[in-house]
Backbone as JSON, one array per atom type, in Angstrom:
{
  "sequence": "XXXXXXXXXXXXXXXXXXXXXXXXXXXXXXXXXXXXXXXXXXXXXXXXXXXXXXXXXXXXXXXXXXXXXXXXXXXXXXXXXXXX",
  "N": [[116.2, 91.47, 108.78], [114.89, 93.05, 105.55], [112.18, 92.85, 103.14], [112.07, 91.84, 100.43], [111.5, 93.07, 97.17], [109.6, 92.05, 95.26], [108.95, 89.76, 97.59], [107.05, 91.15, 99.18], [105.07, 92.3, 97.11], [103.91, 89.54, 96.52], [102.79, 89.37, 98.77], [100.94, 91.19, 99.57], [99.52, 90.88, 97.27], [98.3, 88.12, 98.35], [96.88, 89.76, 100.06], [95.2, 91.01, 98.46], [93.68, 88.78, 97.55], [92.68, 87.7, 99.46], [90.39, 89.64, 100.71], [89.2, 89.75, 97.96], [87.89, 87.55, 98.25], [85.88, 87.87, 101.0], [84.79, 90.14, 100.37], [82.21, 90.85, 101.01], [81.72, 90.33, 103.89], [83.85, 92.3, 105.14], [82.65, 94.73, 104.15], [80.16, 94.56, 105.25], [77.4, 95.97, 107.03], [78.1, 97.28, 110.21], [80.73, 96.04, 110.76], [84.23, 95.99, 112.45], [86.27, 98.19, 112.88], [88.58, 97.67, 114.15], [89.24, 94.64, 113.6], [89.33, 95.29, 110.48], [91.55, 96.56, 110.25], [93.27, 94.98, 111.34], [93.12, 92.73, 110.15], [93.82, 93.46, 107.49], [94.7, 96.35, 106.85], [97.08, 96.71, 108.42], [98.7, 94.34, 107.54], [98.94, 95.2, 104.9], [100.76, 97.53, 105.08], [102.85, 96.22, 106.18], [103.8, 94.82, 105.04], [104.79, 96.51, 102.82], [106.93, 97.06, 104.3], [106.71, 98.59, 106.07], [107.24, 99.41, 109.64], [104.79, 98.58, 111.37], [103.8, 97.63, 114.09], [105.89, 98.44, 115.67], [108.28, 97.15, 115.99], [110.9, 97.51, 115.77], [111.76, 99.12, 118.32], [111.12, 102.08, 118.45], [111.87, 105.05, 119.52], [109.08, 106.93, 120.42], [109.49, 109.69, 119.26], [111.04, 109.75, 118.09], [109.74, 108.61, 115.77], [109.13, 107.94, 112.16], [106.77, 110.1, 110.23], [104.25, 109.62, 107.88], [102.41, 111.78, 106.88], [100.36, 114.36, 107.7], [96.77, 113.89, 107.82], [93.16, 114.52, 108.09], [91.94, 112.04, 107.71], [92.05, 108.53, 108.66], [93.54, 106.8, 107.55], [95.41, 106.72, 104.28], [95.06, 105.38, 101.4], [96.7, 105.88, 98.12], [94.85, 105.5, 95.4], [96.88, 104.08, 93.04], [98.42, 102.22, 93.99], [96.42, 99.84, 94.42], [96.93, 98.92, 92.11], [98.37, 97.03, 91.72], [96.96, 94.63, 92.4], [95.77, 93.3, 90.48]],
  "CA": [[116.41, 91.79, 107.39], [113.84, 93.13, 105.11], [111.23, 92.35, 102.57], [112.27, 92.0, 98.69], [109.94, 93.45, 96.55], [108.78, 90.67, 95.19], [107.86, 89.36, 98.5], [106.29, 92.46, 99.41], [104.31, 92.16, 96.15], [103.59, 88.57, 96.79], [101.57, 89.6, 100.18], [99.77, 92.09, 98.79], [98.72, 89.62, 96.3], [97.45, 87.54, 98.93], [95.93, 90.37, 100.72], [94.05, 91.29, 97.86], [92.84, 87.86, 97.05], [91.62, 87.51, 100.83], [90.1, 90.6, 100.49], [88.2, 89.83, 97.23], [87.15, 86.04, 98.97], [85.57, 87.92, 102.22], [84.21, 90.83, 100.37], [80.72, 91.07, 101.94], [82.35, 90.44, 105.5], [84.45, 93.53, 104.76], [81.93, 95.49, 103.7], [79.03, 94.7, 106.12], [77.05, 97.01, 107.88], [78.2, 96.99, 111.47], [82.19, 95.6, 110.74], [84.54, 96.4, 113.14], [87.46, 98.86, 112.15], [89.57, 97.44, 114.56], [88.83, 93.61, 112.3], [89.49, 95.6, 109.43], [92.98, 97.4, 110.3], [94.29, 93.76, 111.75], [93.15, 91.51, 108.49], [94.02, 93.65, 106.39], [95.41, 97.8, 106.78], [98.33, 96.35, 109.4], [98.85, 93.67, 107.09], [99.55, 95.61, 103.87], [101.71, 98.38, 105.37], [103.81, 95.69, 106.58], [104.05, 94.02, 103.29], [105.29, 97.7, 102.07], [107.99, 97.79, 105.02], [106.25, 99.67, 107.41], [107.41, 99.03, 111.01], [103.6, 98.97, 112.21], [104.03, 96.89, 115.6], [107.25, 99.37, 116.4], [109.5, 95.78, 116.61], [112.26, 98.01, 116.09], [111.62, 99.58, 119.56], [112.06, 103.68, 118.11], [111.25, 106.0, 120.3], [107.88, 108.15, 119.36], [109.86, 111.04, 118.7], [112.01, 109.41, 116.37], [109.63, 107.47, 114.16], [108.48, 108.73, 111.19], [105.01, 110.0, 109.85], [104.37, 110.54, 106.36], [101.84, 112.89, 106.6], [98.78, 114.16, 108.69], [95.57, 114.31, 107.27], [92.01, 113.89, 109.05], [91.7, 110.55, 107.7], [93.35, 108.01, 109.52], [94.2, 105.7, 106.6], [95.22, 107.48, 103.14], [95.72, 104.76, 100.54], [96.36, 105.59, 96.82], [94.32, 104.59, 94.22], [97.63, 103.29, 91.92], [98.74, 100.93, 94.89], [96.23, 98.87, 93.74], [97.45, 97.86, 90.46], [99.25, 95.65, 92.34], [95.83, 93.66, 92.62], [95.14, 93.44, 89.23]],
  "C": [[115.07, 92.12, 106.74], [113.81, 92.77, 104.39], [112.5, 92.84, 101.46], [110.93, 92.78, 98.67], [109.33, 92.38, 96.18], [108.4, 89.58, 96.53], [107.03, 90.19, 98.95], [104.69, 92.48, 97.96], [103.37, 91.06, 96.36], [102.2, 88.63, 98.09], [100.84, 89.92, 99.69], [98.89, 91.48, 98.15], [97.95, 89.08, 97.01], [96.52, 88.29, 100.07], [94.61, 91.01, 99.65], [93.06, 90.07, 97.56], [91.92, 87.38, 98.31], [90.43, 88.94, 101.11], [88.69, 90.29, 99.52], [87.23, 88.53, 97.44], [86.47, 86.7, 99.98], [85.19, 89.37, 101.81], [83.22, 91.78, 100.62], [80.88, 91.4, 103.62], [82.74, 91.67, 105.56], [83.55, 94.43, 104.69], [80.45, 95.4, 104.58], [78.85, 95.73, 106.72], [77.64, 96.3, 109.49], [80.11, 96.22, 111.88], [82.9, 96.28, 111.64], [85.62, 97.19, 112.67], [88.28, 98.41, 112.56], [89.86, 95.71, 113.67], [89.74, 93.76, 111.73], [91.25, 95.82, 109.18], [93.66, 95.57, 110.98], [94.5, 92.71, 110.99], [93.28, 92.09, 107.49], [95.08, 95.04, 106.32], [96.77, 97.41, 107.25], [99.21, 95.49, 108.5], [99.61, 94.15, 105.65], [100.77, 96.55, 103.97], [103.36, 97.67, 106.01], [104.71, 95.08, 105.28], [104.93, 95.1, 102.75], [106.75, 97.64, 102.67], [107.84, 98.54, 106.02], [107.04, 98.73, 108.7], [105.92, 99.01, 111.85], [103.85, 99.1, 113.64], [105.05, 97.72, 116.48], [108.03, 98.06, 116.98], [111.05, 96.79, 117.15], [112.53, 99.05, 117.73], [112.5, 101.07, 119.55], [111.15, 104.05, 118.86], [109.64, 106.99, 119.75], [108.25, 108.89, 118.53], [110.36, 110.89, 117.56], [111.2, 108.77, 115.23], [108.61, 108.87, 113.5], [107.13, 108.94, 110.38], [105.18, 110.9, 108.54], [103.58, 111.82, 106.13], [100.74, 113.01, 108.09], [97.47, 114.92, 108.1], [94.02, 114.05, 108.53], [91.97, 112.79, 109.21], [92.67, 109.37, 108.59], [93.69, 107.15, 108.67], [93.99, 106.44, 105.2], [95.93, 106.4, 102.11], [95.73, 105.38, 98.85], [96.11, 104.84, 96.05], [95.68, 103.49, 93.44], [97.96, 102.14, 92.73], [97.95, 99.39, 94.63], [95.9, 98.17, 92.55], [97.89, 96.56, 90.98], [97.84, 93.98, 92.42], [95.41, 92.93, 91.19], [95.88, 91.82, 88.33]]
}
């Protein structure tokens, strides 16, 4: 079953507040991306609903990609209101 919003919200919450506690860590020279995307990128997209992990066991073909840009992580700015 999935997330409410308000638990979905709720994460977030606590991903931003781990986030703004471990700021420096985050932000060091030399951080690892892979770190980064497991305490935190993996963490929020799940919070949203994402299927990161592929639990639901979909085929490649079938799962869905919102977009493709260079970047490999495209967050909008308004998303984090939610922090606020």
């Amino acid at each position: 079953m999935g997330k409410t919003f308000d638990q979905g919200k709720d994460e977030v919450a606590k991903l931003c507040h781990y986030f703004a506690t471990n700021q420096q860590s985050f932000l060091a020279p030399g951080v690892k991306e892979a770190h980064v995307r497991q305490s935190l990128i993996d963490p929020f997209f799940e919070a949203l609903g994402w299927d990161v992990r592929n639990d639901s066991m979909t085929a490649p073909q079938y799962r869905f990609l919102a977009c493709k840009t260079k970047s490999k992580y495209v967050i909008y700015p308004c998303v984090f209101k939610l922090c606020d």
